[in-house]
C-alpha positions in Angstrom: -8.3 -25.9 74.4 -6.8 -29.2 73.1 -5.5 -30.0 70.2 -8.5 -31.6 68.5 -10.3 -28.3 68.8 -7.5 -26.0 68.0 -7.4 -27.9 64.3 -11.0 -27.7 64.0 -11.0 -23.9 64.6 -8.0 -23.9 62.2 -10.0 -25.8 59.2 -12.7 -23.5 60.1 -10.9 -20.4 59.6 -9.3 -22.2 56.3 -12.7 -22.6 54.6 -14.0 -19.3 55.4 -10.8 -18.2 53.8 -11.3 -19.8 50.7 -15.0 -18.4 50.7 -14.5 -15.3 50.8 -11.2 -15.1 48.4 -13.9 -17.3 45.8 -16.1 -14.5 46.3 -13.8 -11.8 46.1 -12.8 -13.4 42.5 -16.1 -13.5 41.3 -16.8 -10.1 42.4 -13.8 -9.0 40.4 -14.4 -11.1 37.3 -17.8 -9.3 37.1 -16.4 -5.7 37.3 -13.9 -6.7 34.6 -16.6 -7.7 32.6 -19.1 -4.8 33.2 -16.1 -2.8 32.7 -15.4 -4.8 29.1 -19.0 -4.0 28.6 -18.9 -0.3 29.4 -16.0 0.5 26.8 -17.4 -1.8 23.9 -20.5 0.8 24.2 -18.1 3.7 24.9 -16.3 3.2 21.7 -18.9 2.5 19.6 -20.1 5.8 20.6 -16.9 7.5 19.9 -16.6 5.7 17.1 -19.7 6.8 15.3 -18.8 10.2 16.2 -15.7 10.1 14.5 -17.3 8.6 11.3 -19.8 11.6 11.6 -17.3 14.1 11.9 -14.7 12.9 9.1 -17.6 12.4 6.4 -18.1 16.0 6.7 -14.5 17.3 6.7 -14.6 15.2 3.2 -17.5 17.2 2.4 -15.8 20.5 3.0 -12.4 19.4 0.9 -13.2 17.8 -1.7 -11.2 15.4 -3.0 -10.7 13.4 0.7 -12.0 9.7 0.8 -13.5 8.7 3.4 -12.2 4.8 5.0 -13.4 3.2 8.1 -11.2 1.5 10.1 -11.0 -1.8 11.8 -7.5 -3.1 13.1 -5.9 -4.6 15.7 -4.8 -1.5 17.0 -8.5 0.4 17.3 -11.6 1.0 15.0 -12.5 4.4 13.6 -12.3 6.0 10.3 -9.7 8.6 8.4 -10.0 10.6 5.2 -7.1 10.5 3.1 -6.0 13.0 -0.2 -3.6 12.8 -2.7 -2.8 15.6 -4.7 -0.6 16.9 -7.6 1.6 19.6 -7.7 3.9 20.8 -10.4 7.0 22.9 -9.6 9.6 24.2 -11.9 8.5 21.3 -14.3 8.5 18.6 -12.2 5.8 16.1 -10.9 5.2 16.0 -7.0 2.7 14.1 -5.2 0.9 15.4 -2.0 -0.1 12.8 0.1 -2.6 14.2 3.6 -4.4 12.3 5.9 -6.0 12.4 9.1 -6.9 9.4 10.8 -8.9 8.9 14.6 -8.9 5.9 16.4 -10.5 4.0 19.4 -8.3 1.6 21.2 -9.5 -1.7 22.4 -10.2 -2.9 26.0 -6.7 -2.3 28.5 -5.7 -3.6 31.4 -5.8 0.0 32.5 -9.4 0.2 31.6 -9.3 3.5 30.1 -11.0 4.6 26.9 -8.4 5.8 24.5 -8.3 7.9 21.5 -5.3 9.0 18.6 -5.3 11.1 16.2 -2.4 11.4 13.6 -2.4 13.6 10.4 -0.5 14.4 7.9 -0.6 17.8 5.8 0.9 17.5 2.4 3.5 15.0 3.5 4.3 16.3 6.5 3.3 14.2 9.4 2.4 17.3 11.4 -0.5 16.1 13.6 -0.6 13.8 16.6 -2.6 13.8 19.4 -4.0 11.5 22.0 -6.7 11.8 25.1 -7.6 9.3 27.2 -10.2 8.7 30.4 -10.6 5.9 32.6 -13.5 3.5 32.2 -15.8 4.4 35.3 -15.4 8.6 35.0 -15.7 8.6 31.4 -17.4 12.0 30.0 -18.9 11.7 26.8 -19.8 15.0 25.8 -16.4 16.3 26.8 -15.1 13.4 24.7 -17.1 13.9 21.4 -15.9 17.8 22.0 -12.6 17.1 22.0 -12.7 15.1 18.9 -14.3 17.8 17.1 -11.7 19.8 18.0 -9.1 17.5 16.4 -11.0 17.8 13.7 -11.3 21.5 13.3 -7.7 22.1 14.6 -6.6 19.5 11.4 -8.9 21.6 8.8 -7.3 24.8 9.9 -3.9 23.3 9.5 -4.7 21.7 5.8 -6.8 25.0 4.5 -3.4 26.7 5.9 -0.8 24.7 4.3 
């Protein structure tokens, strides 16, 4: 094979190359963005589900407010208390909170959730799950978050 050939083989090979990495890119820039898709839905699921779940640990103590929450750092919702307490004549304030949150899209592509509470100002509560985009299981997900929920209520009826 001369040299003529051997350079047109060589182009050849090139182009098919370039092909298939320009499809391999486009193949990956679509399961980015059916995996952006999936976790916009996924969080808006979890999301409302939080919302649900907070309005009614409100209803159950009163005195919690109920605020959405939209940030940077996730959307959800908390409820937040303050109270007064007088001891030996003096004023105290009692501040307790529980807030859930739904990051945003990763580059891990994992749905992620926090919890953080607070029980009379003690930051006693902090907990965090996470599942990757593709095995996500909503029903164990919502469950979990319940729990949080629950596990918070015991600890404020407690304290």
């Amino acid at each position: 094979m001369d040299f003529s050939e051997r350079l047109k083989k060589a182009a050849s090979r090139g182009a098919a190359a370039r092909a298939e990495q320009a499809f391999a890119d486009a193949a990956e820039a679509m399961g980015e963005e059916e995996l952006r898709r999936l976790h916009s839905s996924r969080r808006l699921e979890l999301t409302e589900h939080i919302e649900k779940c907070l309005k009614q640990l409100a209803d159950n103590f009163p005195g919690f407010r109920f605020e959405t929450i939209v940030e940077e750092g996730g959307w959800g919702a908390a409820v937040v208390r303050d109270d007064l307490a007088m001891a030996g004549g003096k004023r105290n304030n009692l501040f307790s909170r529980l807030q859930l949150t739904v990051s945003p899209y990763n580059e891990y592509h994992v749905v992620d959730a926090t919890a953080k509470g607070a029980v009379r100002n003690k930051e006693s509560f902090s907990r965090t799950h996470y599942q990757k985009i593709k095995e996500y299981d909503g029903a164990a997900f919502r469950e979990l978050l319940e729990k949080w929920v629950l596990d918070y209520a015991e600890m404020y009826a407690a304290g």
